[in-house]
mmCIF file as Biopython writes it, N, C-alpha, C and O atoms, coordinates in Angstrom:
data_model
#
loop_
_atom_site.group_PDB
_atom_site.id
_atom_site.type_symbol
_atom_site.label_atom_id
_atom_site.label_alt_id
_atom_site.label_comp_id
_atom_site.label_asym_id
_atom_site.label_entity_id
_atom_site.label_seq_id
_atom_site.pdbx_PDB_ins_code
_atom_site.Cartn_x
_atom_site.Cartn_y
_atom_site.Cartn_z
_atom_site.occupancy
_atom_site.B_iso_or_equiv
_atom_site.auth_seq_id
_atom_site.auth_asym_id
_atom_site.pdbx_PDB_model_num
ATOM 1   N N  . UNK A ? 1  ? 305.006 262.018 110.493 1.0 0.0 1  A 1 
ATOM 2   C CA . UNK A ? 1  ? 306.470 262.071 110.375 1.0 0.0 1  A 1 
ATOM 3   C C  . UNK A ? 1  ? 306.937 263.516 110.329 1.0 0.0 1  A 1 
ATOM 4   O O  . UNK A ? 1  ? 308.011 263.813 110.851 1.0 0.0 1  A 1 
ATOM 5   N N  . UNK A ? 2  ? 306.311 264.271 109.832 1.0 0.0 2  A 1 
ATOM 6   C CA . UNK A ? 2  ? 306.147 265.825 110.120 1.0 0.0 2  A 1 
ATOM 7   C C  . UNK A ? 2  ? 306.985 266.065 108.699 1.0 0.0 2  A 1 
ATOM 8   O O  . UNK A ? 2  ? 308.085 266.594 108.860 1.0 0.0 2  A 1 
ATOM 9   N N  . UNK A ? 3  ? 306.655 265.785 107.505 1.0 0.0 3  A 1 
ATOM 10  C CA . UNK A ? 3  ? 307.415 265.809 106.726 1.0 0.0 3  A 1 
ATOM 11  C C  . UNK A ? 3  ? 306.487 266.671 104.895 1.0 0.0 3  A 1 
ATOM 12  O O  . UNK A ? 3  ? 305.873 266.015 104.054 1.0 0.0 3  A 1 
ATOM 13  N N  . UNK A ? 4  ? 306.640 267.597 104.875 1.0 0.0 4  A 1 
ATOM 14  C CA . UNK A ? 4  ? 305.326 268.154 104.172 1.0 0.0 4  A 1 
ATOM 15  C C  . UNK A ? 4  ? 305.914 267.912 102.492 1.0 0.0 4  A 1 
ATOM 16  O O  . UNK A ? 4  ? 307.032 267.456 102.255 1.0 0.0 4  A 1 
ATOM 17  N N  . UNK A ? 5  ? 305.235 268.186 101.763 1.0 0.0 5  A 1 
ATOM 18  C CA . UNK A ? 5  ? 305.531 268.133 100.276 1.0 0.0 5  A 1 
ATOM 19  C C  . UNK A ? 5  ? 305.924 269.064 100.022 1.0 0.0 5  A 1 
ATOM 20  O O  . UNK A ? 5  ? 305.933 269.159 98.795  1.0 0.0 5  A 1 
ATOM 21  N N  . UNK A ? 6  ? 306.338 269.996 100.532 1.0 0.0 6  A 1 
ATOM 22  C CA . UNK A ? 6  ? 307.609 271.500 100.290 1.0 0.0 6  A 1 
ATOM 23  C C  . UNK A ? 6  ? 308.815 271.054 100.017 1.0 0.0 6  A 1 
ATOM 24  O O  . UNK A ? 6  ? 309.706 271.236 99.187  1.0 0.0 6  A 1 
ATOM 25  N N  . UNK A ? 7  ? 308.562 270.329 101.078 1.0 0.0 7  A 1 
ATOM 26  C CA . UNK A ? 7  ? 310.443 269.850 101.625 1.0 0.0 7  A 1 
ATOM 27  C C  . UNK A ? 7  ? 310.874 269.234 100.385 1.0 0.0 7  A 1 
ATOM 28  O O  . UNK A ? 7  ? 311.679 269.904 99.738  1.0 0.0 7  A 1 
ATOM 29  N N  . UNK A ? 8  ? 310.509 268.055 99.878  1.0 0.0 8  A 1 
ATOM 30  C CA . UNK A ? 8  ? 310.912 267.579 98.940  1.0 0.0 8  A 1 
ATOM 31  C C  . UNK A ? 8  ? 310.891 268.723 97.420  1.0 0.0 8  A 1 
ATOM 32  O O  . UNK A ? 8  ? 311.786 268.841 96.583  1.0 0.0 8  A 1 
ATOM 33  N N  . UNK A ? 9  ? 309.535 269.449 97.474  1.0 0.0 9  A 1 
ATOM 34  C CA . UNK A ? 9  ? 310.211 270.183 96.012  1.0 0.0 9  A 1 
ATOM 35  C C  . UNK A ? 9  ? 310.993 270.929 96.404  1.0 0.0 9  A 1 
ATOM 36  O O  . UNK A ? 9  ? 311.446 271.593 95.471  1.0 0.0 9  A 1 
ATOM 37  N N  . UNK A ? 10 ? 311.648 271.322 97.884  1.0 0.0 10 A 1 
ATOM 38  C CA . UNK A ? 10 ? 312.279 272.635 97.791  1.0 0.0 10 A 1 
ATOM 39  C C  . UNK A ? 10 ? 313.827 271.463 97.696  1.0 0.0 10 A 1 
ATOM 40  O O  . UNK A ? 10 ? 314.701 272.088 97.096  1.0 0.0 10 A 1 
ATOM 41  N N  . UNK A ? 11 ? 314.163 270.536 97.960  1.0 0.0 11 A 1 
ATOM 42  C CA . UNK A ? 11 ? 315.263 270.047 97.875  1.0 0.0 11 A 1 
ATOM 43  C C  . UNK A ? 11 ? 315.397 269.347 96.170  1.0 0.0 11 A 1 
ATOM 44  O O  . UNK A ? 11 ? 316.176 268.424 95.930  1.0 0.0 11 A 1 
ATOM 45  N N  . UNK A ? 12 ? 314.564 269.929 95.184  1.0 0.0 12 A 1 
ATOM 46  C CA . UNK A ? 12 ? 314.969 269.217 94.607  1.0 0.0 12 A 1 
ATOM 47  C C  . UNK A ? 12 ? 314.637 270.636 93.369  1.0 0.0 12 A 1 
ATOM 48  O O  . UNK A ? 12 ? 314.910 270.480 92.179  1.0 0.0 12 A 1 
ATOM 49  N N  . UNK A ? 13 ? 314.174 271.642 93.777  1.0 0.0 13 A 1 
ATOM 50  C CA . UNK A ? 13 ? 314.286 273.409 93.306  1.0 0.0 13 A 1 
ATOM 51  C C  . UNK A ? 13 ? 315.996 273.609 93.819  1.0 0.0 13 A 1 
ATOM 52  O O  . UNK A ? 13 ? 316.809 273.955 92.962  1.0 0.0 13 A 1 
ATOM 53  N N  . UNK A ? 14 ? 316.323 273.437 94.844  1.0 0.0 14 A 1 
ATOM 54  C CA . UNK A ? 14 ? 317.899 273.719 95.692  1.0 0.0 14 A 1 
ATOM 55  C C  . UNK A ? 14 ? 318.840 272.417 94.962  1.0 0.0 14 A 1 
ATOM 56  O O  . UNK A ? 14 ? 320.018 272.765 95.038  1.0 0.0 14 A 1 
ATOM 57  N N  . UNK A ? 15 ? 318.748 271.267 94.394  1.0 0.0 15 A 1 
ATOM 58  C CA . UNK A ? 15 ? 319.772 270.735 93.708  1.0 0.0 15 A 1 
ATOM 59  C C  . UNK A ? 15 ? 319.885 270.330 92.319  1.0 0.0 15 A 1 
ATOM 60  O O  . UNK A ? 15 ? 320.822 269.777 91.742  1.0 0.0 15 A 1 
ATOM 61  N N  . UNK A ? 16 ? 318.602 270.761 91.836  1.0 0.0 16 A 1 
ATOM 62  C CA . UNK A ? 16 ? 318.438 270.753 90.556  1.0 0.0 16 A 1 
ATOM 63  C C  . UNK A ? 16 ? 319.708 271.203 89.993  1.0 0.0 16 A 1 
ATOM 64  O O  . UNK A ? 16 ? 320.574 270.385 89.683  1.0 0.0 16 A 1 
ATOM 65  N N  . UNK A ? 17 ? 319.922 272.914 89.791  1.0 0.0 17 A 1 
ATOM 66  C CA . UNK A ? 17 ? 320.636 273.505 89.807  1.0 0.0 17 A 1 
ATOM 67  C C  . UNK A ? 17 ? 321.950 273.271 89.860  1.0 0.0 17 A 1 
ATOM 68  O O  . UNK A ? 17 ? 322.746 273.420 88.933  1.0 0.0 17 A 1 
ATOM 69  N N  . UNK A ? 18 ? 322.187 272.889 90.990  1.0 0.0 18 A 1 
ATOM 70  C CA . UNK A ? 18 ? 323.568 272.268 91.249  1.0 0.0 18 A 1 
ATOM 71  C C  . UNK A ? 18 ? 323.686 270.988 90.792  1.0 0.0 18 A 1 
ATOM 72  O O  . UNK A ? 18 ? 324.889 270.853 91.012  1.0 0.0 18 A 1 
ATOM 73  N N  . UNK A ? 19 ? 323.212 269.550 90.143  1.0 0.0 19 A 1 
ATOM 74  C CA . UNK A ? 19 ? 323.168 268.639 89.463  1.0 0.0 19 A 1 
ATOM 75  C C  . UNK A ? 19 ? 323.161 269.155 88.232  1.0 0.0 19 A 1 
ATOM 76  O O  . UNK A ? 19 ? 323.943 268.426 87.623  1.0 0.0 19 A 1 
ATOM 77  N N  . UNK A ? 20 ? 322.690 270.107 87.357  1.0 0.0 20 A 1 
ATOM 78  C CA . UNK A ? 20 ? 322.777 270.239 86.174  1.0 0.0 20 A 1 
ATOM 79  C C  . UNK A ? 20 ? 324.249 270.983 85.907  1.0 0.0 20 A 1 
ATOM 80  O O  . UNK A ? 20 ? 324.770 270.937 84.793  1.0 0.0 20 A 1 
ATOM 81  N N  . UNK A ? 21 ? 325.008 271.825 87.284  1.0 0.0 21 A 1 
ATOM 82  C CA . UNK A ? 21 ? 326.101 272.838 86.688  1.0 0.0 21 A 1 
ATOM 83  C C  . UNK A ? 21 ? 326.834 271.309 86.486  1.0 0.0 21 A 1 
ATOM 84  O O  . UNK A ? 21 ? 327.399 271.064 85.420  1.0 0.0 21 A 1 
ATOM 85  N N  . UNK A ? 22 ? 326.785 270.243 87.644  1.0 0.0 22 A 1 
ATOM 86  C CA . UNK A ? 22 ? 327.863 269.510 87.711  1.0 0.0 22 A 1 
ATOM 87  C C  . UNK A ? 22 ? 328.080 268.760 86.264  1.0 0.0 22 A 1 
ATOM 88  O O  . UNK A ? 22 ? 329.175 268.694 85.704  1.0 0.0 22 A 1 
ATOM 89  N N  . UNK A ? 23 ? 326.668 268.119 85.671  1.0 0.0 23 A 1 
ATOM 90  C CA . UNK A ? 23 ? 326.502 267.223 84.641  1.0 0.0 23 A 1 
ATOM 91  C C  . UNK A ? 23 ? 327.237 268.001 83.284  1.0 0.0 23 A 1 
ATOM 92  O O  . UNK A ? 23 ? 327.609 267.474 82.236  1.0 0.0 23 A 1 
ATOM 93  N N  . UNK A ? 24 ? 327.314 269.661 83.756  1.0 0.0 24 A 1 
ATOM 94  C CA . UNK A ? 24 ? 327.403 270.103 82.407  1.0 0.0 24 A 1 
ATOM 95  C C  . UNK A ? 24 ? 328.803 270.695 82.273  1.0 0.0 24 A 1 
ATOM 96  O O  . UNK A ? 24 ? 329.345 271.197 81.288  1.0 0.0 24 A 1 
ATOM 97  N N  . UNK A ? 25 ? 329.317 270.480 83.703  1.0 0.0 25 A 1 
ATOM 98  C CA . UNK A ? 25 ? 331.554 271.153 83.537  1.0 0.0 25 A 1 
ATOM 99  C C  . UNK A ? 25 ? 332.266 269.770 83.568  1.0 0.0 25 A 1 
ATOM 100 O O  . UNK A ? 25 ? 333.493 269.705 83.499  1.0 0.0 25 A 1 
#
């Protein structure tokens, strides 16, 4: 599927972040 195990931690290093500003204003 061409789909590596980066991808997923890097999308979830890239919305972590932005899910926690949202949960927390």
């Amino acid at each position: 599927y061409g789909v590596t195990p980066l991808t997923p931690m890097k999308g979830i290093f890239i919305q972590g972040p932005v899910f926690i500003s949202f949960y927390l204003a």
